[in-house]
MARBA-3410 file (N, C-alpha, C, O; in Angstrom, 1 decimal):
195
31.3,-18.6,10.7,30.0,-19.1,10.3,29.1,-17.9,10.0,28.9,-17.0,10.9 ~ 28.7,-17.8,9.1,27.5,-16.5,8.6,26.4,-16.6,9.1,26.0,-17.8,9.2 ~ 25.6,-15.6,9.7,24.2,-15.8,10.2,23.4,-15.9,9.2,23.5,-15.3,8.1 ~ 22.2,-16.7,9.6,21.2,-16.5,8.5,20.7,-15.5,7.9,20.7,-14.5,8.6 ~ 20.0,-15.4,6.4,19.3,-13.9,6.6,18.2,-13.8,7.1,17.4,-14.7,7.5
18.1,-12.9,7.1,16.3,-12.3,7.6,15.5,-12.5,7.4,14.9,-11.4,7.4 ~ 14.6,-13.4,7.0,12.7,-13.2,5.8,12.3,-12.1,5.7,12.2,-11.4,6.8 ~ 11.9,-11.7,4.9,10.6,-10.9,4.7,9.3,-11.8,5.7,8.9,-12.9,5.4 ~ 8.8,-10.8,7.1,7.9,-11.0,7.3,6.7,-10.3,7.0,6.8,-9.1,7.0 ~ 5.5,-10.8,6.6,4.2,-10.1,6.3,3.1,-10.4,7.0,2.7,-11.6,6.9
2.6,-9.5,7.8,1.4,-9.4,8.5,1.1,-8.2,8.8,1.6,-7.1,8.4 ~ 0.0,-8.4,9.6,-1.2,-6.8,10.1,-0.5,-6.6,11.0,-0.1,-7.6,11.6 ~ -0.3,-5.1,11.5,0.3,-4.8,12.1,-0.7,-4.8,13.4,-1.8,-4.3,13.4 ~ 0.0,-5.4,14.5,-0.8,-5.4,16.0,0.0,-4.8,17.1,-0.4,-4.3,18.1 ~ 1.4,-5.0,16.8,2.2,-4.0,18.0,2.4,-2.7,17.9,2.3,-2.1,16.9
2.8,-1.9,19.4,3.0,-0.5,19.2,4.3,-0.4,18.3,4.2,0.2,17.2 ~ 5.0,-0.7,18.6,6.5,-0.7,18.4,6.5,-0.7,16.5,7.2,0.0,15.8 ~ 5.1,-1.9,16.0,4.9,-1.8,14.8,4.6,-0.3,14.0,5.0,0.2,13.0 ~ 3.6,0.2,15.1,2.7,1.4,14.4,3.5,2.5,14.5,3.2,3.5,13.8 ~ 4.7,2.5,15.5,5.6,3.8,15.9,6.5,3.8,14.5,6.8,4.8,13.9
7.0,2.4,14.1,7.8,2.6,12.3,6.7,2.8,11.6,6.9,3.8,10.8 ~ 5.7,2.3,11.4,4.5,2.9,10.6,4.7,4.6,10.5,5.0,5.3,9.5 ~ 4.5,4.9,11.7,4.2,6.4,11.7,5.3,7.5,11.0,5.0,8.6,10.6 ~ 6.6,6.7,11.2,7.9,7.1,10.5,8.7,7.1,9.5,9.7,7.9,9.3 ~ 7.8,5.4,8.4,7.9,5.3,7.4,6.9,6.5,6.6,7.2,7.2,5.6
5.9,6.6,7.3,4.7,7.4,6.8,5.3,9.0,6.5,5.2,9.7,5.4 ~ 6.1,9.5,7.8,6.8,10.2,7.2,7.7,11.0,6.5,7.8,12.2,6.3 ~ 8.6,9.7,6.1,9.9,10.1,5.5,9.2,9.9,3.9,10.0,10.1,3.0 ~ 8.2,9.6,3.7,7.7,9.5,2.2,6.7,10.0,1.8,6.4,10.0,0.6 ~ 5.8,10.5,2.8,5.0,11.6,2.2,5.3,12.6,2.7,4.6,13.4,2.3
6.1,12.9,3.5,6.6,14.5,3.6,7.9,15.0,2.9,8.2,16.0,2.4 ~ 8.6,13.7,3.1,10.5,14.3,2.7,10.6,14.0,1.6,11.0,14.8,0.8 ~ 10.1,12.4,1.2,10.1,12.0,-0.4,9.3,13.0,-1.4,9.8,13.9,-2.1 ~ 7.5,12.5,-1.1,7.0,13.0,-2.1,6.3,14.1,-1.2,5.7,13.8,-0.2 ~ 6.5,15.3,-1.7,5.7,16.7,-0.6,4.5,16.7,-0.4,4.1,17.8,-0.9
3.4,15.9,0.1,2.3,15.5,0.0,1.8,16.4,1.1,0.9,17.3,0.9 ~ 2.5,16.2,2.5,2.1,16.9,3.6,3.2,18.0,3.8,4.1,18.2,3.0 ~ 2.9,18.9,5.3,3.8,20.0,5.9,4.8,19.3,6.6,4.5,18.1,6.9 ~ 5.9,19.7,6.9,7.2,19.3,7.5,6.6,19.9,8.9,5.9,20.9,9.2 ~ 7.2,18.3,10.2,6.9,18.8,11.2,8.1,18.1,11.9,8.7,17.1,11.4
8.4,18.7,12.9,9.5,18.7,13.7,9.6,16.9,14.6,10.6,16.2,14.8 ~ 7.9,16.7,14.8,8.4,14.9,15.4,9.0,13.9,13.8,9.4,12.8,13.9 ~ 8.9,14.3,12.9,9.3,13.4,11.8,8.7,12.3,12.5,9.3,11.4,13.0 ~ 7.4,12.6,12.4,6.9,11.3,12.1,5.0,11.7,11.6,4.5,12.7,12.1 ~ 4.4,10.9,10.8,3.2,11.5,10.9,2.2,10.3,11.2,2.5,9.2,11.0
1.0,10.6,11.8,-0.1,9.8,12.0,-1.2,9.8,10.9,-1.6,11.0,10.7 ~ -1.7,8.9,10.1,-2.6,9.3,9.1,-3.8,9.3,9.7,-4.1,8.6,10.7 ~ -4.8,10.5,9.1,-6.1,11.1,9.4,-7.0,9.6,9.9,-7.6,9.7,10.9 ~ -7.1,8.3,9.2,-7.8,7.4,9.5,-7.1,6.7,10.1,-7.7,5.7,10.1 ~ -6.0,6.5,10.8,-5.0,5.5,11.3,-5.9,4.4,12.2,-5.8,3.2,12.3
-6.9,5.3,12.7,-7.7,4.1,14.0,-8.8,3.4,12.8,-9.4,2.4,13.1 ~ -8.9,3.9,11.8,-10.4,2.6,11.0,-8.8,1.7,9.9,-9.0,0.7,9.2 ~ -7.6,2.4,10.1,-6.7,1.7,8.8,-6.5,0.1,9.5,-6.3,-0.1,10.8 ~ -6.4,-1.1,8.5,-5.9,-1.6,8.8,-4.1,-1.6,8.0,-3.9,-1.2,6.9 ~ -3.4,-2.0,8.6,-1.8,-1.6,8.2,-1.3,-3.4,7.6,-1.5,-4.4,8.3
-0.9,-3.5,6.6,-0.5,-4.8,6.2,0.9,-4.3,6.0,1.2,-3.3,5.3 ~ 2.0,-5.1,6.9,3.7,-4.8,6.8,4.4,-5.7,6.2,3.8,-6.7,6.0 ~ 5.7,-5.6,5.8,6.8,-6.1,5.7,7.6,-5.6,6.7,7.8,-4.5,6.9 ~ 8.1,-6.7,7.2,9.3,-6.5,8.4,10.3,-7.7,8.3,10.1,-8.9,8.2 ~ 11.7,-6.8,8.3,12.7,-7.9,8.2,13.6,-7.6,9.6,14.4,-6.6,9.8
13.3,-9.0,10.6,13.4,-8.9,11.9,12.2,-7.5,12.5,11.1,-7.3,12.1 ~ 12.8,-6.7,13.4,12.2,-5.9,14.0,12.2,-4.1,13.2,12.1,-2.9,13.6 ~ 12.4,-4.7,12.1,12.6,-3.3,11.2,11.3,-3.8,10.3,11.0,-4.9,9.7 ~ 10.8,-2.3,10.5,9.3,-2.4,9.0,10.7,-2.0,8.1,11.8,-1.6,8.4 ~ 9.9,-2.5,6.7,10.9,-2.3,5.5,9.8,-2.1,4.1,10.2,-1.8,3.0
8.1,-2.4,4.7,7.2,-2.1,4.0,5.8,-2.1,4.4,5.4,-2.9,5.3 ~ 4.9,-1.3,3.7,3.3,-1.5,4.0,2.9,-0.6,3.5,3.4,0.4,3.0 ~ 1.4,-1.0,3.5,0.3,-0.1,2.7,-1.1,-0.7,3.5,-1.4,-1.9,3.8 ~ -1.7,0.2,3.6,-3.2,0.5,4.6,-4.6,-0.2,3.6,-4.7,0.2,2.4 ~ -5.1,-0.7,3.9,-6.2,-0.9,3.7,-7.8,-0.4,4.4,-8.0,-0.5,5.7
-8.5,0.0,3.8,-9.9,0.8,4.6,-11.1,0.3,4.3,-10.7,-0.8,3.8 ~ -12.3,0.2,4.2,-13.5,-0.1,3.4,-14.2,1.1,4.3,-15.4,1.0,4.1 ~ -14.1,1.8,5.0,-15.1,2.2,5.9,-15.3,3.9,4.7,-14.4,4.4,4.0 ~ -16.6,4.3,4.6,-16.9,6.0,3.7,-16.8,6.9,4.2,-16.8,6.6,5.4 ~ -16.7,8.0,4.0,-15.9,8.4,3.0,-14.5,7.8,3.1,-13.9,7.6,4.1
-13.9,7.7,1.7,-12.4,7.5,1.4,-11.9,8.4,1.0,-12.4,9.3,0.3 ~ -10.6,8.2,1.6,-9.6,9.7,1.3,-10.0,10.4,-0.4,-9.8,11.6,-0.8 ~ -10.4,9.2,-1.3,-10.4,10.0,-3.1,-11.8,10.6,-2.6,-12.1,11.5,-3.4 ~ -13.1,10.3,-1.4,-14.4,10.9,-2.3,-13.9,12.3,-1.6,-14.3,13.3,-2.1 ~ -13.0,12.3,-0.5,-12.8,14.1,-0.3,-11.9,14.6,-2.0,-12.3,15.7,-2.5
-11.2,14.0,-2.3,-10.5,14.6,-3.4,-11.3,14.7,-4.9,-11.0,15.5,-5.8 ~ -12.5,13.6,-5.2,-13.1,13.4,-6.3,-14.3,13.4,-6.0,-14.7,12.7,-5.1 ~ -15.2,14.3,-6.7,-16.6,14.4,-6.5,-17.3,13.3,-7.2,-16.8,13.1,-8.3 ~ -18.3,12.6,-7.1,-19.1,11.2,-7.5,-18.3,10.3,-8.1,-18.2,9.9,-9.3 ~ -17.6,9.9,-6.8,-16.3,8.8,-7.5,-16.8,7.4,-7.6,-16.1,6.4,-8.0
-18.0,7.5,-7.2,-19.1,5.8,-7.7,-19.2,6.0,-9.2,-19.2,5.0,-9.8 ~ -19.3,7.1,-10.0,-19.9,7.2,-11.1,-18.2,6.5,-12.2,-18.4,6.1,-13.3 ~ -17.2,6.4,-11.9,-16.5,6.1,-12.1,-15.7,4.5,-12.0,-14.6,4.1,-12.4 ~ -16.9,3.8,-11.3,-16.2,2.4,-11.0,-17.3,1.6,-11.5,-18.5,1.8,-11.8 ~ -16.3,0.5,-11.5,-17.1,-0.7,-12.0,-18.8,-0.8,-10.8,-18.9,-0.9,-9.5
-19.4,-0.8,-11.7,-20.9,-1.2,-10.9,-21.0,-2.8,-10.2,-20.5,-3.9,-10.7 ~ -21.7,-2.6,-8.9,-21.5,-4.0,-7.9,-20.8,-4.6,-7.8,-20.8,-5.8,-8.1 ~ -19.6,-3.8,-7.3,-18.8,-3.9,-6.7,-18.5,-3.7,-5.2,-18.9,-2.7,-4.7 ~ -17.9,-4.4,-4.6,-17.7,-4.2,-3.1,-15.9,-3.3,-3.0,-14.7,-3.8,-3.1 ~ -16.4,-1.8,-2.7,-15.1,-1.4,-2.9,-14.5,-1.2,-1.3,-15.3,-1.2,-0.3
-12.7,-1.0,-1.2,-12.1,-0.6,-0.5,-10.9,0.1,-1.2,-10.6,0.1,-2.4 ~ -10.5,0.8,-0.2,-9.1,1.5,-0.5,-8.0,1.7,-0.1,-7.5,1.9,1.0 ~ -7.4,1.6,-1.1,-5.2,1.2,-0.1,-4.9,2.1,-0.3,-5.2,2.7,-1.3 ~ -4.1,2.8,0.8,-3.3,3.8,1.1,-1.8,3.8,1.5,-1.2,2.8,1.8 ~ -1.4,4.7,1.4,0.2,4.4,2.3,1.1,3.4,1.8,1.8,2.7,2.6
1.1,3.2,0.4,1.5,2.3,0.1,3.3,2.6,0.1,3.5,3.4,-0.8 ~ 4.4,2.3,0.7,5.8,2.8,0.9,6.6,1.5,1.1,6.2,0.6,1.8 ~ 7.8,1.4,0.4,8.8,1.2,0.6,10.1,1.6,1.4,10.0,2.8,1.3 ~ 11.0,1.4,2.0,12.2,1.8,2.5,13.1,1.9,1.8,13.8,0.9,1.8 ~ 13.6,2.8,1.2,14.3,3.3,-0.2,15.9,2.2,-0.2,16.5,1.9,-1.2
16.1,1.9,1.0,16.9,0.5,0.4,16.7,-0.6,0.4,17.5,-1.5,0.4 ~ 14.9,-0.6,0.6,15.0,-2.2,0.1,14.2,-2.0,-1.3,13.5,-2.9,-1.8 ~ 14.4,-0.7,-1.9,13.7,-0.8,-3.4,14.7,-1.5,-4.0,15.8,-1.8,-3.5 ~ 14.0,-1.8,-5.8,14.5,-2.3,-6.3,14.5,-3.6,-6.4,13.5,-3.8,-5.7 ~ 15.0,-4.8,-6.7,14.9,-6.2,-6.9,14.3,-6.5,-5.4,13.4,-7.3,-5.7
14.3,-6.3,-4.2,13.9,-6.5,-3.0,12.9,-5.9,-2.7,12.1,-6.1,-1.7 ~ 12.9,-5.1,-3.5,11.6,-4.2,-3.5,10.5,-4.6,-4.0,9.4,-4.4,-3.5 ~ 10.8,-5.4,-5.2,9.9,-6.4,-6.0,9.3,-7.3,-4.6,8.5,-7.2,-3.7 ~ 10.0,-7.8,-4.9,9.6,-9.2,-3.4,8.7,-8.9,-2.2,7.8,-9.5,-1.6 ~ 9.3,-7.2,-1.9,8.2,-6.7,-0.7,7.1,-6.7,-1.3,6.2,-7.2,-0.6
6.5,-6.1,-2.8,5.3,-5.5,-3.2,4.6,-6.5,-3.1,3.5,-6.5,-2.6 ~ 5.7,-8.3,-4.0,4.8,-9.0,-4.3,3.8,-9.6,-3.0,2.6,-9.8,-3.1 ~ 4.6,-9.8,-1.9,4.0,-10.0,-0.5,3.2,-9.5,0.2,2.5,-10.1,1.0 ~ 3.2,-8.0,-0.2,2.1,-6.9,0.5,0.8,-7.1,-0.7,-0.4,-7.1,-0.4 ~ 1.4,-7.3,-2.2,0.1,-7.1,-2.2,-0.6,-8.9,-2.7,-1.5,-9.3,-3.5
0.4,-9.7,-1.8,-1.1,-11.2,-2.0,-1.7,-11.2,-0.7,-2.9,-11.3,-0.6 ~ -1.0,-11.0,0.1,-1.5,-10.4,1.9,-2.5,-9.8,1.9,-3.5,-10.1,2.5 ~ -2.2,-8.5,0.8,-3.6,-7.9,0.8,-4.8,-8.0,-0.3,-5.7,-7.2,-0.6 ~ -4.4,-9.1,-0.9,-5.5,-9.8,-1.5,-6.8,-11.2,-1.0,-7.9,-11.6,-1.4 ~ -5.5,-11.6,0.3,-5.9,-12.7,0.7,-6.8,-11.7,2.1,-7.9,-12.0,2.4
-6.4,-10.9,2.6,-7.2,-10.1,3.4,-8.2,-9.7,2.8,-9.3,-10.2,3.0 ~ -8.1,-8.7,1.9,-9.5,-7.8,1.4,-10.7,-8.5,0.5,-11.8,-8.0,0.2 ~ -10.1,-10.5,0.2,-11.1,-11.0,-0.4,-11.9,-11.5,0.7,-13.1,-11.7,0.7 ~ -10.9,-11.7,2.0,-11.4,-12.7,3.1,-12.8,-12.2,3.6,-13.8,-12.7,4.0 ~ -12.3,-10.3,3.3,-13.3,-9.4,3.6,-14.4,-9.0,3.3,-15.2,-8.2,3.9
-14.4,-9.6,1.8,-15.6,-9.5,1.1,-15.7,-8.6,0.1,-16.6,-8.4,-0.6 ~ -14.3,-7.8,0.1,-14.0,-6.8,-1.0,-13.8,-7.3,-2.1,-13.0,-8.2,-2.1 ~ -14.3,-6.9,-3.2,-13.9,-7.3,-4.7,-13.0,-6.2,-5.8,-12.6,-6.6,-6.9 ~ -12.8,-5.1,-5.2,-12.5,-3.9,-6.1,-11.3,-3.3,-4.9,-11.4,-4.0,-3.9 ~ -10.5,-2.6,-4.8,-9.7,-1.6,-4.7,-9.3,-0.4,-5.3,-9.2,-0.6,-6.5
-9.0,0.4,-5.1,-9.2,2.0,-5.2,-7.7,2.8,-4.5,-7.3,2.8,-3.4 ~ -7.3,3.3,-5.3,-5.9,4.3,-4.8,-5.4,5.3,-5.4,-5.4,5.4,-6.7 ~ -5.0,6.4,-4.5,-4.7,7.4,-6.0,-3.2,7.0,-5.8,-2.6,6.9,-4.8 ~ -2.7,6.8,-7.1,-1.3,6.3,-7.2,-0.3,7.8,-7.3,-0.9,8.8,-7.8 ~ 0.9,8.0,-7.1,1.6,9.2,-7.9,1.9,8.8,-8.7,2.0,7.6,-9.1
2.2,9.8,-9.0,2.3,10.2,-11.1,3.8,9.6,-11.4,4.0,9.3,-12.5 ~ 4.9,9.4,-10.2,5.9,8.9,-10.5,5.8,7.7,-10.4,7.0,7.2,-10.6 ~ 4.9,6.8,-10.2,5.1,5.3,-10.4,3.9,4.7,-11.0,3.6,3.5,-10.8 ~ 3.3,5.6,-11.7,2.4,5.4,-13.2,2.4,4.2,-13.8,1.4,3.6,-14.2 ~ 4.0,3.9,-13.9,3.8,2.0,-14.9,3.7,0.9,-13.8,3.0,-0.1,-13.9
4.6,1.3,-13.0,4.2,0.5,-11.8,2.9,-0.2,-11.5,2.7,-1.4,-11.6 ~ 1.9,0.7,-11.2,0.7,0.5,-10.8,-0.4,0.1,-12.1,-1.5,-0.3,-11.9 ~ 0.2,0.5,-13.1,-0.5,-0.1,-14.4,0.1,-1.4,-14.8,-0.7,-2.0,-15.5 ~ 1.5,-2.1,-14.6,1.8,-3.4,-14.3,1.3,-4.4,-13.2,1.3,-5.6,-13.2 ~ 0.8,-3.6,-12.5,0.0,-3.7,-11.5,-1.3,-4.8,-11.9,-1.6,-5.8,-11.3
-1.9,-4.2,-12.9,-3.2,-4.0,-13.2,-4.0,-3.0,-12.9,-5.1,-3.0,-13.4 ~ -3.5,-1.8,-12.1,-4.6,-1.0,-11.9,-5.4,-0.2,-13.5,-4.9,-0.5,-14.5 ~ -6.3,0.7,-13.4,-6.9,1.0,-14.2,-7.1,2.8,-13.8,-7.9,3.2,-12.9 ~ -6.4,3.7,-14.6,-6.5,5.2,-14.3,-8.3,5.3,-14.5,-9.2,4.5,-14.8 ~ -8.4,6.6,-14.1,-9.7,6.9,-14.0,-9.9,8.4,-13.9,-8.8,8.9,-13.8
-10.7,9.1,-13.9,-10.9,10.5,-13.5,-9.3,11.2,-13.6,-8.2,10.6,-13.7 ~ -9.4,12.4,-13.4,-9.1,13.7,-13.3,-8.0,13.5,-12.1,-8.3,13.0,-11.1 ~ -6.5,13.9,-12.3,-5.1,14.0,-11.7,-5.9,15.2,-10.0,-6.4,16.4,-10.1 ~ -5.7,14.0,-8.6,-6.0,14.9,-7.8,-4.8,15.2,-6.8,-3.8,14.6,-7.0 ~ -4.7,15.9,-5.9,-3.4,16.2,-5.4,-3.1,17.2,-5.4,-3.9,18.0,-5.1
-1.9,17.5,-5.8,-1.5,19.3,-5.9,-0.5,19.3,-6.8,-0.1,18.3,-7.4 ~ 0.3,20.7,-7.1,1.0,20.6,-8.1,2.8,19.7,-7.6,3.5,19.0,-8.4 ~ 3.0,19.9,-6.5,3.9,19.3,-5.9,3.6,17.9,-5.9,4.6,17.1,-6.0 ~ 2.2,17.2,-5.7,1.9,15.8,-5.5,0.9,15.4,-6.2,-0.3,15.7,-5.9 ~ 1.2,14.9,-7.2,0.3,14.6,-8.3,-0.3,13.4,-8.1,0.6,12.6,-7.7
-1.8,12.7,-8.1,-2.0,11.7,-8.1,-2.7,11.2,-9.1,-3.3,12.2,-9.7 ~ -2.9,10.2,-9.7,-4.1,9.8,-10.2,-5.0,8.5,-9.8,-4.5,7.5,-9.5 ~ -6.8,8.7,-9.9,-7.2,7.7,-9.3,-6.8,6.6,-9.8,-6.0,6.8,-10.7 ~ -7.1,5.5,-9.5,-6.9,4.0,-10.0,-7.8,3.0,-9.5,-8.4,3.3,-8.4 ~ -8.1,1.8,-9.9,-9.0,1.0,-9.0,-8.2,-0.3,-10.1,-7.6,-0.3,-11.1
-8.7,-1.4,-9.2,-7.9,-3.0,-9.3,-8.9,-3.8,-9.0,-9.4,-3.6,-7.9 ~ -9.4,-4.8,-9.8,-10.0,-6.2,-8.9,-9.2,-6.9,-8.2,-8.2,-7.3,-8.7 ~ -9.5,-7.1,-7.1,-8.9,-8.1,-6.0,-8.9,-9.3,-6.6,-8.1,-10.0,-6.0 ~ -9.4,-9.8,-7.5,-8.9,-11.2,-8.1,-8.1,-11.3,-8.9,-7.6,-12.3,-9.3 ~ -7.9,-10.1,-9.5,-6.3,-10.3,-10.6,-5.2,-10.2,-9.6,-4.1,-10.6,-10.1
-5.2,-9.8,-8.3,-4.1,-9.7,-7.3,-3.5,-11.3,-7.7,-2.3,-11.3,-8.1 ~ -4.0,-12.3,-7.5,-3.8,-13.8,-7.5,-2.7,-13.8,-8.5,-1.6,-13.9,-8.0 ~ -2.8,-13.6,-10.1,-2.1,-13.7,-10.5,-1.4,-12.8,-10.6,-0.5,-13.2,-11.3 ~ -1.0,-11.5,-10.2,-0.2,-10.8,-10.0,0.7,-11.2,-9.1,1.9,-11.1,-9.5 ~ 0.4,-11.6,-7.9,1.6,-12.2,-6.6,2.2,-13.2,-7.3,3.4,-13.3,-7.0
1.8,-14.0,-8.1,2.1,-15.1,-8.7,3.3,-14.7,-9.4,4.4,-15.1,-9.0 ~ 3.3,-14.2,-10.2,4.1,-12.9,-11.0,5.3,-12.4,-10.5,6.5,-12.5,-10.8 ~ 4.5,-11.8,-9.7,5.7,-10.8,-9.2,6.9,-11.9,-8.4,8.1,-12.0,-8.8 ~ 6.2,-12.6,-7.4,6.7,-13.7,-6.6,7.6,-14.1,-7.4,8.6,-13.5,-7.1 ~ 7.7,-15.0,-8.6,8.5,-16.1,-9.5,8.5,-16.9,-8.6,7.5,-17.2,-7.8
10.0,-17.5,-8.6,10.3,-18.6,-7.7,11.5,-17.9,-6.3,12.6,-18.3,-5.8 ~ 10.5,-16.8,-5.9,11.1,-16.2,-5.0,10.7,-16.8,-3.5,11.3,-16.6,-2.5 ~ 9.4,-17.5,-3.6,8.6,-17.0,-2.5,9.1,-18.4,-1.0,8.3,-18.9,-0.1 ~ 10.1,-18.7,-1.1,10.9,-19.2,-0.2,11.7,-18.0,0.5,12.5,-18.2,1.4 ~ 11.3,-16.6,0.0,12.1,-16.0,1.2,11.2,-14.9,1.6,11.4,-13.8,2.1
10.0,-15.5,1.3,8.5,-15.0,2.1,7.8,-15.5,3.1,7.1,-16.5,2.8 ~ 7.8,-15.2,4.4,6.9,-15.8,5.1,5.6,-14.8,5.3,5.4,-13.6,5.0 ~ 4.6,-16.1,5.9,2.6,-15.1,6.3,2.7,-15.2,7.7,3.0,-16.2,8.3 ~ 2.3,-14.2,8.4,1.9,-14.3,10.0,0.9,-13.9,10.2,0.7,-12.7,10.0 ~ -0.3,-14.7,10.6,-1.5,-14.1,10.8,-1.2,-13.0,11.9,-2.1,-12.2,12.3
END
């Protein structure tokens, strides 16, 4: 007899145990993947805002397998990287910003789809709940169509370094709707929500 599979679970992350693969996914993708930070010997990194981030995961059973951070609190990581980065966004707008946005390099791909679509209605159904209307990210340069299938919208001047190229981006939180929709298909029986 076969065991069942796993779901995709999606929620905010509230356990330690959550935030310790947080901290490990964080590192194997912006240090080892894309050279964003310095190599350090705990292989694992803590991000500079980790206590204002909120963390929205994908976990299948007790393994993260995805997530990406959400913030609203100022400065955001782009206004250290972009000088008058208001001059650049849609006017009256209630902005926030996703960060950390990572995959588990084997659940990219067709499963990979499925995590994005989940992380990002989670974090549409959170960041509207919150009163945000806009989102803000600098995406890398290697997943460019990605994030323009997305809906995001480039903007300003490539910031980052020459090893880690970004560019800004910003998204209304109400195209997310149809985008999970999208992305989902008729997948979303092997999605579950946990508050």
């Amino acid at each position: 007899m076969c065991k069942p599979a796993l779901k995709f679970i999606f929620k905010i992350a509230t356990q330690e145990w959550e935030f310790e693969q947080i901290h490990d996914l964080n590192y194997r993708t912006f240090v080892e993947e894309i050279p964003q930070h310095e190599v350090s010997n705990s292989l694992r990194r803590v991000d500079p805002f980790h206590e204002e981030n909120t963390y929205l995961i994908c976990l299948r059973g007790k393994k993260l397998v995805g997530m990406l951070t959400l913030r609203g609190e100022r400065p955001f990581s782009l206004d250290q990287k972009l000088t008058d980065l208001d001059t650049y966004l849609p006017e009256g707008r209630s902005v926030c910003e996703i960060r950390l946005l990572a995959v588990e390099k084997e659940y990219r791909g067709l499963r990979g789809g499925r995590i994005l679509a989940g992380l990002i209605d989670l974090l549409r159904q959170y960041g509207v709940g919150r009163g945000y209307d806009l989102a803000i990210i600098s995406g890398t340069t290697r997943q460019l169509k990605l994030y323009e299938h997305m809906g995001f919208v480039a903007f300003g001047p490539l910031v980052g370094s020459q090893n880690a190229p970004y560019q800004p981006m910003y998204v209304r939180l109400e195209d997310f709707d149809l985008l999970s929709r999208k992305f989902l298909g008729g997948r979303g029986e092997e999605l579950t929500r946990r508050n």
